[in-house]
C-alpha positions as CSV (number, residue, x, y, z in Angstrom):
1,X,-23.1,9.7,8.1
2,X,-20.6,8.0,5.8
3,X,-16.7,7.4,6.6
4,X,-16.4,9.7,3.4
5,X,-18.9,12.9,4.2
6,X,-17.1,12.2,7.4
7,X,-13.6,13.0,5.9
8,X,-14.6,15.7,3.6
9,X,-16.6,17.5,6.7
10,X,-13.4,17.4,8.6
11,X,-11.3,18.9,5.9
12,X,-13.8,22.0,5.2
13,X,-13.8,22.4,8.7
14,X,-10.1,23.4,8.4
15,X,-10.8,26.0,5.4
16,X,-10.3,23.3,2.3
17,X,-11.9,23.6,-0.7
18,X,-12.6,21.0,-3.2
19,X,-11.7,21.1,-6.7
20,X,-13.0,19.1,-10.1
21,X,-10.8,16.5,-10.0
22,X,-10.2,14.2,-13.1
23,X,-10.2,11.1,-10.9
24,X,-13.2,8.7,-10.5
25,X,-12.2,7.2,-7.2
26,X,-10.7,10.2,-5.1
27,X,-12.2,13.9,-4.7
28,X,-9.4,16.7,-4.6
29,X,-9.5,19.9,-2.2
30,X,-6.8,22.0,-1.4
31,X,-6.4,24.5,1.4
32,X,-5.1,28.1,1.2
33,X,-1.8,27.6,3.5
34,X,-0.9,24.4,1.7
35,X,1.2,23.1,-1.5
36,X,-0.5,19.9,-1.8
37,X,-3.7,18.9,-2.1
38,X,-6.1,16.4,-0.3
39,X,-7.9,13.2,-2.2
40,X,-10.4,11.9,-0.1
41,X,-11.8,8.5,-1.9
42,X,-15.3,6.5,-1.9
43,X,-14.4,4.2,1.1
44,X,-13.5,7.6,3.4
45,X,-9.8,7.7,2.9
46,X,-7.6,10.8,2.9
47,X,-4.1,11.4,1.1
48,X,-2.3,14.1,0.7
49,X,0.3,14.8,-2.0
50,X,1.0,16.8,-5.2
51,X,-0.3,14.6,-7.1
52,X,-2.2,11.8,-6.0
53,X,0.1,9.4,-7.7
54,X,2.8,10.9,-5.0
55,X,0.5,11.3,-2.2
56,X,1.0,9.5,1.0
57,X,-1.9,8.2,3.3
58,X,-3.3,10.1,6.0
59,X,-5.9,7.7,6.7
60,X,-5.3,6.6,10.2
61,X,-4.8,10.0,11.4
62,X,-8.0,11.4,10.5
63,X,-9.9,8.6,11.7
64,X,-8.4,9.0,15.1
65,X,-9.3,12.9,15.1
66,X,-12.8,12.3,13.5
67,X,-13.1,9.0,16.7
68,X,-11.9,11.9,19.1
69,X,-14.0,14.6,17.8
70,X,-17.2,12.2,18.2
71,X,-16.3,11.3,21.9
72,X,-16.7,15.1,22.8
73,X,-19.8,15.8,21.3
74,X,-21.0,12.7,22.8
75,X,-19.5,14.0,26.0
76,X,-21.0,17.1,26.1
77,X,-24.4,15.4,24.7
78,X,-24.3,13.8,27.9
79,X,-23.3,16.7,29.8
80,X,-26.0,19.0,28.9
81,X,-28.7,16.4,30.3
């Protein structure tokens, strides 16, 4: 699985949503309990931001939760043996 599907499977997980976004390079979602909006781009990485123009990078973040969130299932992979 790409670094991107990766990204965006993290974000529905959480309840986002994606909307048409008029940017080639970064798909939008938004998520009912926020006021900003997530762009996740090609290359798997996440900003968040009104606009995406004034978004900020949440890049590292998510890849440490989506690093962590593989260990488990590997752990209980191993587990269930």
């Amino acid at each position: 699985m790409k670094k991107s599907e990766q990204v965006i499977t993290h974000i529905e997980r959480i309840g986002s949503t994606e909307l048409p976004s008029t940017s080639i390079k970064f798909r939008k979602f938004t998520h009912p309990a926020d006021t900003w909006f997530y762009f996740v781009g090609k290359n798997g990485s996440l900003r968040a931001g009104q606009s995406l123009a004034d978004s900020m990078s949440l890049t590292a973040s998510v890849t440490r939760l989506i690093k962590e969130r593989q260990l488990r299932d590997d752990f209980a992979k191993e587990e269930s043996i």
